[in-house]
C-alpha positions, 0 to 999 in steps of 0.5 A, a space after each residue: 680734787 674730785 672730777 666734779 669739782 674739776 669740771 666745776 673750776 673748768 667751768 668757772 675758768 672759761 664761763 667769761 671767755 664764751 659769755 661775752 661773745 653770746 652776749 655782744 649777739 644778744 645785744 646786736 638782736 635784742 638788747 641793745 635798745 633796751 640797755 639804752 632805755 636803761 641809761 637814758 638821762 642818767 646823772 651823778 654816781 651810778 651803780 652797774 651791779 653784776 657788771 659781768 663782762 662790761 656788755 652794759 658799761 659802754 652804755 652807762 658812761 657820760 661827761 654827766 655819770 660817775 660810774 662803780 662796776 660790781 660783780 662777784 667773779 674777778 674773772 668776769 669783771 677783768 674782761 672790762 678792763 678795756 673800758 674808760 679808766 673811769 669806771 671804779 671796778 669793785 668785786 663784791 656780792 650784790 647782797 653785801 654791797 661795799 657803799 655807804 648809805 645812800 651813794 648813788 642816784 641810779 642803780 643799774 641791774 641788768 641780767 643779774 637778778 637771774 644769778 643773785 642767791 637772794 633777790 629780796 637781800 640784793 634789793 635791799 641792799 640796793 636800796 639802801 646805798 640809794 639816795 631818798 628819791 634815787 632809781 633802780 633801773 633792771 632789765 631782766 629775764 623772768 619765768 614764763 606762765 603755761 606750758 613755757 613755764 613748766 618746760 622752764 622748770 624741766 631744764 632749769 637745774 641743766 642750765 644753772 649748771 651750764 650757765 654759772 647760776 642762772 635761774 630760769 623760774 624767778 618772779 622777778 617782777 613780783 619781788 620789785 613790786 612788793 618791796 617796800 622801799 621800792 614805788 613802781 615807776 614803770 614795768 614792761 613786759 618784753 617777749 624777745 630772746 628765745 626760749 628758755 629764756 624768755 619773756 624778760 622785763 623791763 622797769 624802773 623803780 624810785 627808792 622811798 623812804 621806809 614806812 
């Protein structure tokens, strides 16, 4: 094994241990009201997908949910063992989801369409284990526009690396939009968090039938 891919399992190994810590920050400052909005009147089975850590689980589990945690790294997903035994704990890739057609009522993605190698096959995955008329909820972070954007552009092969895969650069908000499973309930722009990653978004998005 190479010195890069030294670094790499290096990485990959202690990327869970320091991600929840910077997260529980974030949420403290930022996120907390906003991964509320995203559990707001939930009900039935719902889909955290990219669960990471478990920072958005707490939210998400009531008497009236059934809640499935997903993420691609064993290693990230077994920070959550602490959660309510409640919460079916899945590893799996976000574009291959492990469900039946038509599962859920609410999809969950929160900072995780940043790290998806393909965001238009996770979205259709995403619709597909939906039930007709069921929600996907996100909150995300999103390129920026002017001068933002372009130091974005500058740092963001630096910061995939740093980050385990994260994109800064994705129009996220353009691909919900014109999906073709997906009708626009509500999209808000959001300008918190620091630069590089910032502005982020936050929506709701009902699945409908194909055309």
């Amino acid at each position: 094994m190479g010195i890069s891919d030294r670094l790499a399992s290096l990485h990959a190994h202690v990327y869970p241990f320091v991600y929840s810590p910077i997260m529980a920050v974030a949420d403290r400052v930022w996120f907390d009201s906003h991964r509320a909005y995203l559990a707001r009147g939930l009900s039935g089975n719902v889909l955290d997908i990219g669960a990471g850590t478990g920072h958005m689980l707490q939210y998400l589990v009531s008497d009236d949910t059934t809640v499935h945690a997903i993420d691609i790294d064993r290693r990230m997903l077994t920070k959550t063992e602490h959660q309510r035994e409640r919460i079916e704990r899945v590893q799996g890739d976000g574009q291959h989801l492990p469900y039946d057609d038509g599962t859920f009522d609410y999809v969950i993605a929160s900072l995780v369409l940043c790290t998806v190698t393909d965001q238009r096959k996770t979205l259709d995955e995403v619709a597909r284990v939906l039930k007709p008329d069921g929600e996907l909820r996100v909150f995300e972070h999103v390129r920026a526009g002017g001068i933002r954007g372009y130091l974005q552009r500058c740092v963001a092969p630096t910061w995939y690396q740093l980050t385990h895969g994260c994109h800064l650069e994705r129009d996220t908000s353009n691909q919900l939009m014109t999906h073709q499973l997906f009708d626009e309930i509500e999209l808000v722009t959001l300008h918190i968090g620091i630069w590089p990653v910032r502005p982020f978004i936050r929506g709701r998005f009902q699945r409908r039938e194909p055309p």
